[in-house]
Each structure stands twice: as C-alpha cells, then as structure tokens.
N, C-alpha and C positions, 0 to 999 in steps of 0.2 A: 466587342469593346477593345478598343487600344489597349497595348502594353502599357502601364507606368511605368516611366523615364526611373526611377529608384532601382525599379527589380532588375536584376541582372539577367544576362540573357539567356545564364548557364542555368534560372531556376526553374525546376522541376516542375512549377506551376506552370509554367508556359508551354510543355509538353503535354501533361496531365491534366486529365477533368475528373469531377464527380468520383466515382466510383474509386477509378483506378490510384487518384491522387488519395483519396481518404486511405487507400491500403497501402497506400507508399507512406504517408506522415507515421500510420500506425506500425507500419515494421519500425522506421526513425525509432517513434517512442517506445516499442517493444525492446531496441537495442539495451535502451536504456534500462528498460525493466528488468531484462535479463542479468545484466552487471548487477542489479539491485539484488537480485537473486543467488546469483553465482556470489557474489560476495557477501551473502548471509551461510549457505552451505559449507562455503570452502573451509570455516572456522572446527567446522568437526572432526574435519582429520591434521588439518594441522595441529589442535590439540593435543593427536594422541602419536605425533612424531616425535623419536627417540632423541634427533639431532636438535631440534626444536626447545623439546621439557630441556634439556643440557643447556642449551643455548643461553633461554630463559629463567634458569634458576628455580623452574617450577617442579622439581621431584628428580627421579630417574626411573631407571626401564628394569622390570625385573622378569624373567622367565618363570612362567608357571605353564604347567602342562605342555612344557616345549614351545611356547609362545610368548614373543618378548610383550610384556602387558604393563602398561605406565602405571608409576606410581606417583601422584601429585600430594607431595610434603606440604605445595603453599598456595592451596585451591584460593586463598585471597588473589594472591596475585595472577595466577589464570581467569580468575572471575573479571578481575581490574580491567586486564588485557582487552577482554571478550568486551564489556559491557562499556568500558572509556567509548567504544565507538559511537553506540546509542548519544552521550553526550554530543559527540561531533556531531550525529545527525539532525540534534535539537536544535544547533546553535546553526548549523548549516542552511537547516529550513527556511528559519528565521532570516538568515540573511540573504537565502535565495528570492522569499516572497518581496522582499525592499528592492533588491535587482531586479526581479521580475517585472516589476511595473516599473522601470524606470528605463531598461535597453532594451527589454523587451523579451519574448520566449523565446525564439531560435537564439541568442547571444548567449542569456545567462544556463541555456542547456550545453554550450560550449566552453562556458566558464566553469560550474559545474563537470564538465570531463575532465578538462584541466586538472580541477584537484583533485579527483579522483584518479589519473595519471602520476598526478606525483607523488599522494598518501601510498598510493601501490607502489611504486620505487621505492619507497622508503622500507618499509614493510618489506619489502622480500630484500632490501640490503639490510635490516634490521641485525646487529651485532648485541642487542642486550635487552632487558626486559624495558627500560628506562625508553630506548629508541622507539622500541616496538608500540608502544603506548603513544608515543606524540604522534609517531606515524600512522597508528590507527586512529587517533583524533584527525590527522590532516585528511585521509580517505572517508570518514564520516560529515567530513564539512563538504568532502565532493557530492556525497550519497545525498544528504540530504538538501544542497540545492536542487538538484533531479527530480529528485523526490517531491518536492515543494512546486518545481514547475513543469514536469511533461507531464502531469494527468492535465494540469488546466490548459498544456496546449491543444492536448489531445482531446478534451471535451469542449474548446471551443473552435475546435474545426468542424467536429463531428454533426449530425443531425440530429434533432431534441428523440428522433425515433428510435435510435440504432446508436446511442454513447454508451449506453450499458455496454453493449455487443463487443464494440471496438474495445474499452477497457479492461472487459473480460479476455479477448484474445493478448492486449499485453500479458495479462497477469498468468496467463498459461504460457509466456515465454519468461515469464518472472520463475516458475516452477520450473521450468525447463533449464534456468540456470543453475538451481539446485540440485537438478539432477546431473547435470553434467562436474557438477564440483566432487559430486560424492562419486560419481565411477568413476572418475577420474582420480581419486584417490584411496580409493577401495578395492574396484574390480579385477574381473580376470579378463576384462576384456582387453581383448590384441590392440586396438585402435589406440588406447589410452598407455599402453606397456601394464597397469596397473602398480603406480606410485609405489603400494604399499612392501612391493616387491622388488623393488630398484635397490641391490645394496642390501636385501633383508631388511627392507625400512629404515634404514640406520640411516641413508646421504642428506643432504642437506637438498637435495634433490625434492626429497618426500613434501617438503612444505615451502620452498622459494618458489618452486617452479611452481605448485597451486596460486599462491600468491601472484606472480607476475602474470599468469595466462590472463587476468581480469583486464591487463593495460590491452591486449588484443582491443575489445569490444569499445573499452573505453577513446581508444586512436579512430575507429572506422566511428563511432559516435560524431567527434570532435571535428573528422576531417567532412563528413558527411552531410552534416545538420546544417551549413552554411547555403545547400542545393535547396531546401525546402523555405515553402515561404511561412510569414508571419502568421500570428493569429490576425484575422480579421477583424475580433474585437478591441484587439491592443489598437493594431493600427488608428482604429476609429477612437480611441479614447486617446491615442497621442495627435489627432488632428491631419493624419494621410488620408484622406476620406478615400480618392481617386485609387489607390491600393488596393486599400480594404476591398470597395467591390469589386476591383477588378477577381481578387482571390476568392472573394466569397460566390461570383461565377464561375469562377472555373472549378471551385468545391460540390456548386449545386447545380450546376447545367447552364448556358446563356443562349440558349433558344428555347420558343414557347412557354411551357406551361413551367417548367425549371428557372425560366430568366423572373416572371412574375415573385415566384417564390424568394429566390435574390433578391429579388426588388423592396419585397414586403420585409422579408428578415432582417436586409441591412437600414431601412427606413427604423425601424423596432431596434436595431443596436445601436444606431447613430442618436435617436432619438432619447432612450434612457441614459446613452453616456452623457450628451449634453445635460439632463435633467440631474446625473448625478455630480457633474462639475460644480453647476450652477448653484449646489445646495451646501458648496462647502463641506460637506461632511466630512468631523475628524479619523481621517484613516491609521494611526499610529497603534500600534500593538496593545499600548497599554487601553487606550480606547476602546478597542475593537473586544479586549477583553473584560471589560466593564461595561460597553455597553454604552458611553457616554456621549450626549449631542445625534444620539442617531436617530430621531424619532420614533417612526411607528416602523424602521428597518429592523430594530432587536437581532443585531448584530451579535450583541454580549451573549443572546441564548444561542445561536448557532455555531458561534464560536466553543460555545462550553459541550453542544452537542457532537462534533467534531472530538475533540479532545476524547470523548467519554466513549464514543463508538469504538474510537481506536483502541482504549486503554482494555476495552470488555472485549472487545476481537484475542488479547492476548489472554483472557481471561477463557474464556472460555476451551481453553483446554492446547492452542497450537503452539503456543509456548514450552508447556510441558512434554511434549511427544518430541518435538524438532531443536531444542534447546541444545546448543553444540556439544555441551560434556555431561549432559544428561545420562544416568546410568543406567535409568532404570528401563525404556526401554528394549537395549540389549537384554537386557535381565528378563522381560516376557518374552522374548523369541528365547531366550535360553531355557525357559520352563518348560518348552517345548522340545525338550530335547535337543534343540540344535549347540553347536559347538559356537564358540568366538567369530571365529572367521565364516560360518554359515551366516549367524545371529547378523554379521553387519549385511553381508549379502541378500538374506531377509528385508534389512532397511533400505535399502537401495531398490527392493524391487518395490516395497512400499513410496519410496518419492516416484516412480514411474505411474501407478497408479492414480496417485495425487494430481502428477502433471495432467493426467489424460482427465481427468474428473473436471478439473476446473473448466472445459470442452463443454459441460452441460453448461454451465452459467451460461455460456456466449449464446445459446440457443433459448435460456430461460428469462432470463434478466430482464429484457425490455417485453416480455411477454408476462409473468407474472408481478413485475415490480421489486422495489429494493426491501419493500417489508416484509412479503412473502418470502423472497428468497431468504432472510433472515432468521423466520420464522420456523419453518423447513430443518431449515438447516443445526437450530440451538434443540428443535426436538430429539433429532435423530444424532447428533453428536454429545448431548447430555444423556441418552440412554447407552450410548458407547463407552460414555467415559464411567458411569454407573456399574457395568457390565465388567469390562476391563476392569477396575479396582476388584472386584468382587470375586473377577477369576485370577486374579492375579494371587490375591489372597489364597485362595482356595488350593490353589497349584502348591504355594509356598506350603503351606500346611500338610499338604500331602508329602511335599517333599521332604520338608522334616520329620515324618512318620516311616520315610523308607517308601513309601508307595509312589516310585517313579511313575508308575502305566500311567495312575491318575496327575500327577501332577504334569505330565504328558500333555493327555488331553486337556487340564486348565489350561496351561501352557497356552497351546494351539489357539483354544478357546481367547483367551485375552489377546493373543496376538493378532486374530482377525479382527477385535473391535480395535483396535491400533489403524487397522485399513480401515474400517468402516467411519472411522473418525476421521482420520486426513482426508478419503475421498469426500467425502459428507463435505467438510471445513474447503473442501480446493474449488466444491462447487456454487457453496456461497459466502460464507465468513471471509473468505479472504478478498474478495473483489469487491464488494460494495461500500466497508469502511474506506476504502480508496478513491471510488467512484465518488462517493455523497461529501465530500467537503470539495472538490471540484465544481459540483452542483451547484451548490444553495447558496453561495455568497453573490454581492453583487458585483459591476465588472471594474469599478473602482478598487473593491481591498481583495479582488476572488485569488491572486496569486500570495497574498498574504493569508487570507481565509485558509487557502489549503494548505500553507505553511504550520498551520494550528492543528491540522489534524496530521501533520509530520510531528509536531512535539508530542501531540497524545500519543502518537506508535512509540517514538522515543525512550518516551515515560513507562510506557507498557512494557516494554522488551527490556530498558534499563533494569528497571524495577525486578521484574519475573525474573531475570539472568543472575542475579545474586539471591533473589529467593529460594527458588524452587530447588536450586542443590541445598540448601539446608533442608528445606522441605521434604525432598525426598531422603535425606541423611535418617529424618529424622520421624516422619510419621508414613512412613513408604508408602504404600497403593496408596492410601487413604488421600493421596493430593490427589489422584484422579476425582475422586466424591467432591471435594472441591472446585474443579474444573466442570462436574455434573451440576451442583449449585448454581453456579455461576451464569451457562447454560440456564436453565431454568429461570433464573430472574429477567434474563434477559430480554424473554421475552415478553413479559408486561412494558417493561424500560423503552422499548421500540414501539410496541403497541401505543404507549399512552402518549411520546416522547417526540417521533422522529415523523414528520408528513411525509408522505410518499414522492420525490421528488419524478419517477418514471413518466417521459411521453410529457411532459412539461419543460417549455423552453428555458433558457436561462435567463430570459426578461423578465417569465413569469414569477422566477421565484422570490421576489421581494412581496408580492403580493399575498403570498404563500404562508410565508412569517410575519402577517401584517398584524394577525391577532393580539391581541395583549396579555394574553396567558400561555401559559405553554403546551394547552394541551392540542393534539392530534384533532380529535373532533373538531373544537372552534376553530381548526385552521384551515381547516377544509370546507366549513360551512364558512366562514369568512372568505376564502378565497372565492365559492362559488358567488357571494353576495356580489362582494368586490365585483366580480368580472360581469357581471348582467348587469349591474348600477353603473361602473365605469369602464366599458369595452376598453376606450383608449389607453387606459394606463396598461394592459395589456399587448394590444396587437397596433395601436394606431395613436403611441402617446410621443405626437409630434407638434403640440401647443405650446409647449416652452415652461412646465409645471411641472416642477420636481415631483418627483414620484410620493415620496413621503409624503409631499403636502397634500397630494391630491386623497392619499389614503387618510390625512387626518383631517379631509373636508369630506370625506366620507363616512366616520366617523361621528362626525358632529351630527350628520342628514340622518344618520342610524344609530342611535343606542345601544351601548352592548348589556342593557337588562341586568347593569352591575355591577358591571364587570371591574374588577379593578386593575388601572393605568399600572405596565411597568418599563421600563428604558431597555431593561434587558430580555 
C-alpha cells in the first residue's frame, strides 16, 4: 500500500511494522508512564527536605539521635501541597478526553508534555507555599491529559490479544519511575551522589533538582511523539480512511494472512464509526455520566464502573503503604530493629520489588483475564494487610513491655507483608483499573471514557492523601484492617459488577454492555446471544445500522423474561 501524502516521511511508521512498531509506540507511551510515576515518588522526599519545610512554611528540622528528622507544625498545608495535584489531574483528564478527540492522540500527548514541562518549572522555581500549590495544579493538568490519553492510544494500536501485555509493560516503567525518584533521593548509591547527602540534606539541591529531573522525560516525550503515527481509530472516525489503513498495515502485517486480518479489522472500525456518527449520540460528560439518549450502550453504567474500579484500587490498601508522608510505614521496618536511615533504605528496596512484580501481570493479564487477575490479587493483598496490622500491633506491644527480641521479630514479621503487598498490588491492582476504562467504551466518547476513570484515580488518591494521615494519627495499624476490608468486598464488587473485557475487540464491547441490568452473568449470556443472532454487528456490521439500534431490534425478536429497561 502507498504512503499517505499527510504522513510525513520522517514517521516511524514508514520504517516500522507489526511487531517492532507496536514496541516503539509502547516505549513512547511507557515515557509517559514513567513521568506518571517518577512524579508520584518524587513527593516523598521532597517532603522530608530541611530547605523545602523552611521554604514552605511547613515545620522545621530537629535532630534527634544525631539525625536531622522533620518536624511538620502545618500538616494541613503539606497535605494541601501534596493533594492540590490530584485536583489538577481531575480537571486535566477532563480536558484531555475533549482534546483528545478533537486533534487527536499524538497532539494532545504533546500538549499534555507541554504542561507538565512548565508545572515542573514552576515547581522547582517554586519560592513559597502559595507558588508551589498553583505550580503543582499546573503539573497535575499536564499528568492528567497523559493520563486520559496514552492508555487509549496505546490500546487502540495494540491487538485485542496482547493490550493487556503492552499496558502492563507501561505500568512496570510507571514503577520504575518510582523507583528512580526514591534512590535518587534516598540512596547511597554513587550514580545518583544520594540527594540526601549533598550539604547533609540541608541545599536546596535536595528537592529542586528531584523536581526538575521529571522535565528530562517530559522534553524527549514532547520532542519524540510527533515521529510516531496516529491512532487508526481516531483517524477513521475523523474521515482519513486512506491513513488509517495504511497504519493499521503496517501495525498488523500487509502481506497474506496479516494483510486479510487489516482488512477485516479496519472494515470492523470503519464500519461501527460510521454506525456511531450516524446515531448522533450525546457525547458530553454530563451525558456520559447519566447515561442520557444512549440506548442499549449504558454508557452511564461503565462510566460509574470506571470511576468506582479506580476509587477501590486506592482502597485497597496502595495508598496507605506508598502515600508520600505516610509514617507509619517507616515505623514497621523500625519495629524491626532497623535505624531511620536503614528503615528508608528498606523502602526503597521494597519499590524494586514492586517494580519487578508488576513483570508477572505482562505474562498473566491476557492469559488469565482482568477478573482473575483482580481476584488473585484482593485475596493475597487483603490477607497482607490483615497480617501486617496485627503484627504491627503485636511488635508495638512487645515494645512497650521492654521485650525488643520479640517486637524484633513482629517487626520483621509486618515488614514482609509490606512486600507481600506491593508485590501482590504491582502484579495486579495496579494495571487493570488502567487498562479497563481504555477497553470498554465506544470509539466516539473512549478518550473521554477513560478521562472518567482519571477522575475516579483523582478522587481516590485526593480523598486517601488527607485521610489516612489522620488515620493513622489516630487509629494506627488498625487502618491496615481497613485496607483488608476493603480487599475483601472487592471481590464480589468485580465478580457480580465488571464483564471480563480480555481477548475481546474494541468493537465488541458495546455488545458486551448491551444488557439492561448490571449484572456480569446477563452480560455475557447477552453477549453470547447477541453475537450468534447478529454476527454482523460484531465482525461484519457494514449495513449502515447503528449499533444500538440493531441491539434494540434484537431485543424486541428476544425477551429478557422481565427484565427491567434501564438508560444507565
């Protein structure tokens, strides 16, 4: 197939096929992830910099046991600090999903770097508490267009067999940013000089330089992304038909049995975009969140299903371990006998861990499914967190008895289910509430869609960032048993709640959600109905019949034995 006259000659699709091109888009959107990551990290040690709390009006540094250890007078306003971001990335989302479908993925991933280039300027010239709060709203409205658009670009490159795969390799360069934020301001390692140690912590060094190193990633993003080509789907829904398949060949192969497959996919995208033009359907946030004029799409439920995945991902327990000025942490590696400065070195080896766990997802994901991996994953991290409170207790008790040996071994004790929880959490919780609002929406509102599961993270992490420091102030281990809870409910909530979107295409899944109720069951027995009564609206709905309607003259030919109609 001819190059299209649009695409430039310098883009990497014109080089690139299949294989090689899909692990070139996916480093692109890894870059991004990793910013995404490196600047959730970096906030924990710039909290606990001497020059920083002065700076910010948030306490000062007192020495205890020969070690300058922060004192925060005005945990409101370090909370503010921390948590103003989540706002920016609410309002970011949201504005990314409207750009998104309007210039497209590769632009608003550029527009997106942009402000997260300049909220980082801001931020490490940041002279007061007052700056430092607009400039971490202006880096939060970068994050969250990102956020809102490289998973959709990146799962509508990918193949309906292997998106899990790829998004799970982001999100272990998502942890990787993490880790690099923390040894880089922690360690003793030579490569990084170890921040914490430049000046005895004291330079201003300790928390500008964390802060500016994020513009790195975010420049090679910015300058980078203009090489790789478009979504195929966007294209096809803004009317570049000629584009679209040139890319969607060179994504899936253009000879033999690879060019067929193109052939049938792009007929399948072209064909539902049309059906979805042509039905009018109100795309507007407010809509989308009510549910309104969408027929038998129930838009309103996957949008609330979205939101609710993310808010219970923070819930169950990664908030509480990873929260930037969380104390309590330290405090079980300290039960353990270790000192301050072991205790963070401890946590740091814990994010390596973490990073490397999330390694199984990429190998599990598209093999056991998004529910399984869920499943898995709230058993064995709800028994962690159960475990941890209860030795954490236990340790403390011994401690205040005098009996170090045993509050030693609690110590230790809690401090492994610490690990057994992040790895657990990096293998599955963290990458499927990610992956599954990219999925499920259709290709008219999906970059807005997954804008909605950026506000439920938002809401989660805002929410949890000023909680849980009261929380632990105030009912200590015991917010573990919480996090165990949590876990535990979750898993009916998924079971009864979420269809399994794995190994099903992205045209499939309006068919998926066509049922009128919410539950898992009829929507699978619906879907199978669906697709043996109407093949076409699946793999061959090139008749010029809105999708809804075909599902609601499917409907009519089949009774649902009751069931009662709902919009959402």
């Amino acid at each position: 197939m001819s190059q299209p006259k649009q695409m430039p000659r310098w883009n990497v699709a014109h080089h690139l096929e299949k294989r090689s091109l899909l692990v070139a888009i996916n480093c692109i959107a890894g870059l991004s992830i990793f910013f995404f990551g490196y600047d959730q990290g970096m906030m924990g040690g710039v909290n606990n910099a001497q020059d920083y709390i002065s700076t910010m009006g948030l306490g000062y540094t007192s020495v205890v046991d020969g070690e300058a250890t922060p004192v925060i007078t005005d945990s409101l306003r370090q909370g503010g600090i921390v948590s103003v971001y989540y706002l920016g990335t609410l309002v970011g989302a949201l504005v990314g999903g409207v750009v998104g479908e309007k210039i497209g993925r590769i632009r608003t991933i550029a527009v997106g770097a942009a402000w997260g280039v300049l909220g980082a300027s801001l931020q490490c010239s940041a002279q007061n508490h007052i700056w430092m709060i607009f400039a971490r709203l202006i880096n939060g409205w970068g994050t969250g267009i990102l956020n809102a658009i490289v998973p959709v670009w990146a799962t509508e490159t990918a193949e309906h067999t292997s998106r899990g795969q790829f998004i799970a390799i982001e999100f272990t360069l998502n942890i990787l940013g993490v880790v690099v934020a923390y040894w880089m301001e922690y360690s003793h390692l030579t490569i990084f000089s170890g921040l914490s140690y430049v000046d005895g912590g004291a330079s201003q060094v300790r928390w500008r330089f964390p802060i500016g190193f994020q513009i790195i990633p975010l420049l090679a993003l910015f300058g980078m992304v203009w090489f790789f080509p478009e979504s195929p789907r966007w294209l096809v829904k803004v009317g570049r038909q000629d584009e679209a398949r040139y890319i969607l060949g060179r994504l899936r192969g253009e000879s033999g049995e690879d060019a067929q497959k193109a052939d049938a996919e792009f007929e399948e995208i072209r064909a539902v975009a049309a059906l979805e033009l042509s039905d009018k359907m109100p795309t507007s946030y407010l809509s989308m969140l009510l549910g309104r004029g969408q027929k038998s799409l129930h838009i309103g439920r996957r949008v609330q299903l979205v939101i609710w995945l993310q808010i219970i991902q923070e819930w169950v327990g990664i908030a509480g371990v990873t929260i930037s000025y969380d104390p309590d942490a330290p405090t079980i590696f300290r039960l353990a006998g270790f000192n301050a400065q072991k205790s963070q070195w401890i946590s740091g080896i814990n994010n390596i861990f973490y990073m490397f766990a999330t390694l199984i997802c990429v190998f599990t994901l598209d093999r056991i499914g998004r529910r399984w991996t869920l499943y898995w994953g709230s058993i064995v991290q709800g028994i962690a967190m159960f475990l941890g409170g209860g030795f954490s207790r236990l340790g403390l008790n011994a401690s205040d008895a005098g009996d170090t040996a045993a509050a030693s071994r609690y110590g230790i004790a809690a401090a492994s289910m610490i690990f057994v929880f992040t790895s657990t959490f990096g293998a599955t919780w963290l990458t499927v509430p990610w992956l599954y609002p990219a999925e499920i929406f259709p290709l008219a509102v999906r970059a807005k869609g997954n804008a909605w599961g950026v506000v439920g993270w938002s809401i989660g992490n805002g929410w949890l960032t000023l909680l849980l420091p009261v929380a632990f102030a105030n009912i200590g281990e015991k917010t573990y048993y919480l996090f165990g809870i949590a876990n535990a409910l979750s898993i009916p909530i998924v079971w009864a709640l979420y269809p399994e979107s794995n190994q099903r295409t992205l045209e499939e899944m309006d068919l998926l959600f066509a049922a009128d109720t919410p539950w898992t069951w009829d929507a699978e027995a619906n879907f199978e109905r669906l697709k043996k009564e109407n093949p076409e609206i699946a793999h061959d709905a090139h008749r010029g019949h809105m999708v809804a309607d075909r599902l609601s003259q499917a409907e009519k030919r089949t009774p649902h034995h009751g069931e009662a109609h709902s919009d959402v």
